[in-house]
N, C-alpha and C positions, 0 to 999 in steps of 0.2 A: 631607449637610450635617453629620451628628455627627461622619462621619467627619473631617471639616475640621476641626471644633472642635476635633477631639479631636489630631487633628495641630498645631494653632495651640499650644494649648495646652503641646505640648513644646516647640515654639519655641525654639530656641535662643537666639535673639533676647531675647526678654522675661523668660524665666529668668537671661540674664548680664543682663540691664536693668537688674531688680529687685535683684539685692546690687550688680551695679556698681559703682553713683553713691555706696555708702558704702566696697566694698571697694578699687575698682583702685587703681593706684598712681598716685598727684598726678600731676599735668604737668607736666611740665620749669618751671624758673622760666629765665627770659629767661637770667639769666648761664649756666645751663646746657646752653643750645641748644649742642651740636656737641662739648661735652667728654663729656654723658651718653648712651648710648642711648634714645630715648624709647619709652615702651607704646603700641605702635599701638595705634591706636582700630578694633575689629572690624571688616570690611567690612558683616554682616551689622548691623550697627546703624544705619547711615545708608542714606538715599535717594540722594542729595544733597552736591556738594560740599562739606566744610566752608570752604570757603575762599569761593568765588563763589557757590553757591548753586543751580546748576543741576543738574537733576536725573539721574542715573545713566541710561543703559541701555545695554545688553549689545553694542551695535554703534561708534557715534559719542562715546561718553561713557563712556570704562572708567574702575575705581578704582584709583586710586597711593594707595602710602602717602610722604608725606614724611619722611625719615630724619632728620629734625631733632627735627619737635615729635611724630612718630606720627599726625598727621589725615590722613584718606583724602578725598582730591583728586582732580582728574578732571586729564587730562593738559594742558590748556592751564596751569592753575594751579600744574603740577610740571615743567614743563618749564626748569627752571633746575637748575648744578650748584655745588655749593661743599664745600670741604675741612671734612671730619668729624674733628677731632681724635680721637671713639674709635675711629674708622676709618683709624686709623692716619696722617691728612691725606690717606685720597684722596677724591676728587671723587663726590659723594652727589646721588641725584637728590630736592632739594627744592622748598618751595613758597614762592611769590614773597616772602611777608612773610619766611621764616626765609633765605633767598638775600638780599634787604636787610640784615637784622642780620648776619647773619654777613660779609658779602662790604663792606657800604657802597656799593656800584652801587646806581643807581637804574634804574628799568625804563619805558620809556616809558609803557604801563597803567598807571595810577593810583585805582583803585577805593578808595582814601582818603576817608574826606568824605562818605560816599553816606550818607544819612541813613535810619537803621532802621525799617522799618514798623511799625504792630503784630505782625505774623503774623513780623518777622524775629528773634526772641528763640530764641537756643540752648535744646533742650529738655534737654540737662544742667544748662543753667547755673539754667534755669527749674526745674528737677525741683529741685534742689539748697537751696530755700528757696521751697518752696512749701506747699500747706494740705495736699494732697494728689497724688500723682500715680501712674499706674498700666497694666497696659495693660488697655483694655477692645474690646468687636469694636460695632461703631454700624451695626446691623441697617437695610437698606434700608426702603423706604416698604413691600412687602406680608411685610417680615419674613423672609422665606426665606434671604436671602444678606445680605452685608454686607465692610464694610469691621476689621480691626484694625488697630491703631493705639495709641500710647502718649498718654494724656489728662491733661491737666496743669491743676490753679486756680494760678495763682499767688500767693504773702503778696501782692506790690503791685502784684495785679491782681486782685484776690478776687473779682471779678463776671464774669469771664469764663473761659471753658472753651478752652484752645488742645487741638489735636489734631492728635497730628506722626506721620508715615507709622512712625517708627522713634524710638529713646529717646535718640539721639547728636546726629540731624537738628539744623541750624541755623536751619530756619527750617518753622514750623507750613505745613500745608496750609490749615487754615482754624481760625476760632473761634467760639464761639458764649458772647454774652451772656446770662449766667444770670437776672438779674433779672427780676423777674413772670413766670417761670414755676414751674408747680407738677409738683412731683414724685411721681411716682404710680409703686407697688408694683404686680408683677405676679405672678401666683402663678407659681411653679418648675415647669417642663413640659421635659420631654425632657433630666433634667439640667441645664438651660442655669436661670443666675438673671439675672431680665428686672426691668428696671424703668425708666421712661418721665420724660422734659421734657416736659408739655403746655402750650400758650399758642395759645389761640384754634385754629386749625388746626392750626399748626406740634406736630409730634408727634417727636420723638429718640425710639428703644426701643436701650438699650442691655444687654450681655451682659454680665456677671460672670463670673471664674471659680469665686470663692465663693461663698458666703452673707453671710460675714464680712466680705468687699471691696465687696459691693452694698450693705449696711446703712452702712458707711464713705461711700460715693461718693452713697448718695442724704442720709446724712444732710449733707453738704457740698453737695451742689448745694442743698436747702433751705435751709440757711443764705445762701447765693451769694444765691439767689432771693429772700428776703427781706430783702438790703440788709443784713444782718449783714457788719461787717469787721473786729469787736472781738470775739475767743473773750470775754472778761471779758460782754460783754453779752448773747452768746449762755445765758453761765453762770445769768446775772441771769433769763434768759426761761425757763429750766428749774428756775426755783425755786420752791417752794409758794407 
């Protein structure tokens, strides 16, 4: 198990995660679609189509990138072609929304209109104006193994915890509402820094990679927990 940690930890993944969302280069704005080259979006950062939603794997569901905007799509969603002006006008294989703008066809699929779930909010777009976000690994029930994952509170969701397979994903795996639960510290064992959601039963033990990120991530889940959604009134509660 250290040994995993210790391999998660270099993660190629969560080290481009982590500067990413303030370094990469913007995305294309709409008039730019097909005169600029766009910055793929890593394959190693999504599950998951960005486009439809469905999830990746190795046999039935590969990843494309669209030469348009750079999001990595699974092949029903890229299977259209349209002239690349920095590609000299030839024929680029893109994805359905950027084949619309650039071409003006419509396509008989219409996933227009579908209305967003909670769990369907981009975890860039969510990372990008949130309280906190980061990756942490959320330890199975006898502790031993676990899941990692990029964990997000959102500013205008402050009570709830989404938690997305990867830091690109459009749409969370699952979330977990912070409120009346209590946050409890665990002592540092095996390197690893541990610290717990309890409420009634229900027990979350999550992994830190610091010390620094665990005192960050339980001082926000307390806040969460306690129905704080104003920093100013949290300030007010830490005053003589």
């Amino acid at each position: 198990q250290d040994a995993i940690d210790r391999k998660e930890k270099r993660s190629e993944t969560f080290k481009t995660a982590v500067h990413g969302l303030e370094t990469d280069t913007p995305a294309l704005k709409t008039e730019e679609l097909g005169r600029r080259a766009p910055q793929w979006v890593r394959d190693n950062l999504v599950t998951m189509c960005m486009r439809c939603k469905e999830p990746f794997n190795a046999i039935t569901r590969r990843r494309h990138h669209c030469r348009a905007c750079g999001y990595v799509v699974c092949a029903r969603c890229s299977d259209y072609k349209a002239e690349l002006q920095y590609d000299g006008n030839r024929p680029n294989r893109v994805c359905q929304e950027c084949f619309i703008f650039l071409t003006g066809h419509t396509v008989l699929e219409d996933r227009e209109g579908k209305h967003k779930g909670i769990l369907e909010k981009g975890a860039a777009e969510v990372s990008s104006r949130s309280l906190l976000c980061s990756s942490l690994q959320l330890l199975d029930k006898n502790g031993k193994g676990g899941t990692r994952g990029w964990f997000v509170i959102p500013q205008d969701d402050p009570l709830v915890l989404y938690i997305y397979a990867a830091p690109q994903d459009v749409r969370a795996h699952t979330s977990i509402p912070l409120l009346g639960y209590q946050v409890r510290d665990m002592p540092q064992g095996e390197s690893r820094h541990l610290f717990q959601l309890v409420q009634s039963r229900q027990v979350f033990t999550f992994v830190a990679d610091t010390e620094e990120l665990k005192q960050r991530w339980m001082k926000a889940m307390a806040r969460s927990a306690a129905g704080i959604t104003d920093p100013e009134e949290e300030e007010e509660d830490a005053g003589p």
